[in-house]
N, C-alpha and C positions, 0 to 999 in steps of 0.2 A: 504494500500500500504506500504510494508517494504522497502526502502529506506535505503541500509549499506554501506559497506564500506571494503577493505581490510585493516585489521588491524596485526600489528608482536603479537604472543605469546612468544615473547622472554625473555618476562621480567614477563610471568606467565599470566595466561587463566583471571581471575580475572580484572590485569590490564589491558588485551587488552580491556574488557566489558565496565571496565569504561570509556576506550578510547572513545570506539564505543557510546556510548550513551553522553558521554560528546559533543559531534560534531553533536547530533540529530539522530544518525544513529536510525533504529529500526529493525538491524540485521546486522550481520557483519561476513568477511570468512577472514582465514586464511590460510597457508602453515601447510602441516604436518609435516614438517622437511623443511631443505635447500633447496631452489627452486631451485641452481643448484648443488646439492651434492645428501648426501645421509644421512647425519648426521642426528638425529633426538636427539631434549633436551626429557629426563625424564618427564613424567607427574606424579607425584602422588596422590593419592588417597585424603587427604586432600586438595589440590590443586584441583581437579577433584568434591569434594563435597560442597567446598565451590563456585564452579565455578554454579555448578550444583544448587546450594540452590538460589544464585542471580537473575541466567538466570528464575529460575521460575517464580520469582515476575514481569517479565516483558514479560511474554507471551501474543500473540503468537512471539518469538523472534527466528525467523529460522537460525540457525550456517550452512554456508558451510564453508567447506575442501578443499585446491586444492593441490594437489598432486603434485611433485615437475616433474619440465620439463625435467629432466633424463630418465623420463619413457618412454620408447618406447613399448608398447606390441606387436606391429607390427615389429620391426625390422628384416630384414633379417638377424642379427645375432643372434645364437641360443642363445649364453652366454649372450646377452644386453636380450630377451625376459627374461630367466627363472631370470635374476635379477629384470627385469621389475616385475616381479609376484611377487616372493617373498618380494619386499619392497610395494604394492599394498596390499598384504595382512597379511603383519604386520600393515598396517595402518587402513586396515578396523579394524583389532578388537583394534588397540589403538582410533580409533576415534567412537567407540562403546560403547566404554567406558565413553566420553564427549559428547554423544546424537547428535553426530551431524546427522544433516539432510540428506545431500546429500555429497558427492567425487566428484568432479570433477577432470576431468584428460584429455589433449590433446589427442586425437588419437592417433599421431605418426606420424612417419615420412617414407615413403618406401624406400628411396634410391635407388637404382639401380633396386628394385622387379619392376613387373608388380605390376597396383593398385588391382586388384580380388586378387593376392597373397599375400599382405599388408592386406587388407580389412577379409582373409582368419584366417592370425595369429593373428588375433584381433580378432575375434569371436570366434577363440579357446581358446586365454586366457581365454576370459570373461566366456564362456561355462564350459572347465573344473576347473578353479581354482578361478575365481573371485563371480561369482552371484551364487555358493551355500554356500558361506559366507556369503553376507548380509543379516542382518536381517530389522531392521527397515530405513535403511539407501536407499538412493536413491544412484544409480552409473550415472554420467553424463557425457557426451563425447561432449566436445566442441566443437563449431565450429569456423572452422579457417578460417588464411585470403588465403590459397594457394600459400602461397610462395614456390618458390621451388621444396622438396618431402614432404611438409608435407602434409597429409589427412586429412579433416574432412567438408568435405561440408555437408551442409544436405542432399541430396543423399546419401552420403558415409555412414553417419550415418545411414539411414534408412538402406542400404543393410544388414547392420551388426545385424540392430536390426531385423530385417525380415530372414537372414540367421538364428536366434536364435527362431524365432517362436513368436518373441514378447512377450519376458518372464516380468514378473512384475519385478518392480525396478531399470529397463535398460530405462534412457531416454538420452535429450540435454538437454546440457547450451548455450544457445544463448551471443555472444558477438558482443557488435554494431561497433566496429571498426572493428570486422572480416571480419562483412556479408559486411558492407561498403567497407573495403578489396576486397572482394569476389565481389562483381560486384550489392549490394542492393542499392542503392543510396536511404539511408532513409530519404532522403530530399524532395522524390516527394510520394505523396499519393497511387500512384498507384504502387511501390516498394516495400510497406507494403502491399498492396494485394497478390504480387505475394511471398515474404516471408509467409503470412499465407498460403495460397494454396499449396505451396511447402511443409512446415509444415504439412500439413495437410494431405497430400497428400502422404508422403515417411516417416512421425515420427509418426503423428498421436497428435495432440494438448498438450492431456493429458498429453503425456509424456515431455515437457516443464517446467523445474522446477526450473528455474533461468537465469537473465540474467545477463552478464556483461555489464554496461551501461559506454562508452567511447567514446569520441572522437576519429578522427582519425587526423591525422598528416597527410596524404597523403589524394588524392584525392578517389572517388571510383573505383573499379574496377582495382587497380593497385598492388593487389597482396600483399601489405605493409603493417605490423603489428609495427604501431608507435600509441601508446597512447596519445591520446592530453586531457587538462582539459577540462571540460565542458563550450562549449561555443567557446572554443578558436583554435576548429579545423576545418576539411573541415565538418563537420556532421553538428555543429552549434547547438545553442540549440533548436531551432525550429525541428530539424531533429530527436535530439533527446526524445522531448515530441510526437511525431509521433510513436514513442515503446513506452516508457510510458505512453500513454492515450491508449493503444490495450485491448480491454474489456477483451480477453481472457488471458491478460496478470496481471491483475489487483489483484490476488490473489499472484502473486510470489515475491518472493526477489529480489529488482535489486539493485545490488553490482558494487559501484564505485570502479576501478583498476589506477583510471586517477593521472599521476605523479606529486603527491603533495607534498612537500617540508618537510611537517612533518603531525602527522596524525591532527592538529588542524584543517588544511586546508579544509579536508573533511566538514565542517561544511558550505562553503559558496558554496560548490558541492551541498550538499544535498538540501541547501535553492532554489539554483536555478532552481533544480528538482523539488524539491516540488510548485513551480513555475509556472509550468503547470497544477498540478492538481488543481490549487488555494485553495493551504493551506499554511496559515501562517506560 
């Protein structure tokens, strides 16, 4: 079980590793640039091989990428989509270059579109400009809480990935404050049934390749995307060893995003995690 953590590359690939493994983590994801801009810092190649030489000695250590919350690929504006693209795929091949695993990226937001017509310029992005660039990287399309116009229930996701033919390397990232959001109340055993099934049903399992594990600040099914520490929100920690102990889940990265005061903090996240599986 990889148990990580969001960690800043700001101060170099290297120091966020040793962040993340100082605090227990045993994988850890990052921003590819500004989460709400557009800026991206310089990676270089010393920087990229020494990052590269570390990350080896502690395999299997899975790196996500999450893509900065600017990107719309769905937007009804033509100008925000082809920017959406082109910083999309300046980062597959910068983040192709540091092995990372998987991209995660929000859906998007429709505004004022119909959802089929949201749901439409999202499959085209992905179709003609994004997945005949990756190579070994996985592409991940979150799931949200539905506030507002944003998109990304699992539904929404399956459409997209089914509009596509069910191409390799097109999966979800599951996030526990979302689906709590979204109407999972991971608190009751039979919520997680209907979460696999649904999964299973419109993504297909396989395609599951990370989860955001979070509290949520608000209750379920209310639409609200507030982060709360583990433990310390409506989910609970009992709610959320209910996705952590999912057998089909038991091979993925679940990356803690919960607002912690500096990255030390993550260390009494991850114990409490590890908590459930009973390991020390």
């Amino acid at each position: 079980m990889q148990i990580g953590c969001q960690i800043s590359i700001a101060q170099g690939l290297g120091n966020a590793l040793s962040q993340a493994t100082d605090v227990g983590a045993r994988s850890f994801q990052f921003f590819t640039r500004n989460p709400r801009g557009s800026r991206a810092r310089d990676i270089g190649p010393a920087e990229i091989d020494g990052f590269l030489t570390t990350r080896a000695g502690l395999a299997p250590f899975p790196l996500i990428a999450h893509l900065p919350y600017t990107v719309n690929l769905m937007s009804a504006s033509l100008s925000t989509r082809q920017f959406s693209v082109e910083l999309v795929c300046n980062d597959i091949e910068r983040m192709a270059a540091i092995g990372v695993d998987a991209l995660v990226v929000h859906p998007g937001s429709r505004l004022h579109q119909p959802r089929a017509m949201a749901l439409q310029h999202l499959a085209q992005a992905l179709e003609r400009h994004i997945l005949p660039r990756l190579c070994d990287t996985w592409f991940l399309l979150e799931t949200m809480s539905g506030a507002g116009s944003e998109v990304g229930s699992i539904e929404d996701i399956g459409a997209v990935i089914a509009m596509l033919g069910y191409p390799a390397q097109l999966g979800i990232c599951l996030d526990t404050c979302h689906l709590f959001a979204a109407g999972y109340d991971l608190r009751q055993k039979d919520a997680i049934g209907r979460l696999l099934h649904d999964l299973d049903s419109h993504v297909g399992l396989s395609r599951v390749r990370c989860v955001h594990i979070n509290d949520s600040k608000f209750g379920p099914g209310l639409h609200k995307d507030r982060h709360a520490r583990v433990g310390e929100g409506q989910i609970g920690l009992d709610g959320l060893c209910n996705v952590l102990t999912v057998g089909q889940f038991s091979h993925l990265p679940f990356i803690l995003e919960t607002p912690v005061t500096n990255p030390g903090d993550y260390a009494t996240e991850i114990t409490k995690l590890r908590s459930c599986l009973h390991i020390p």
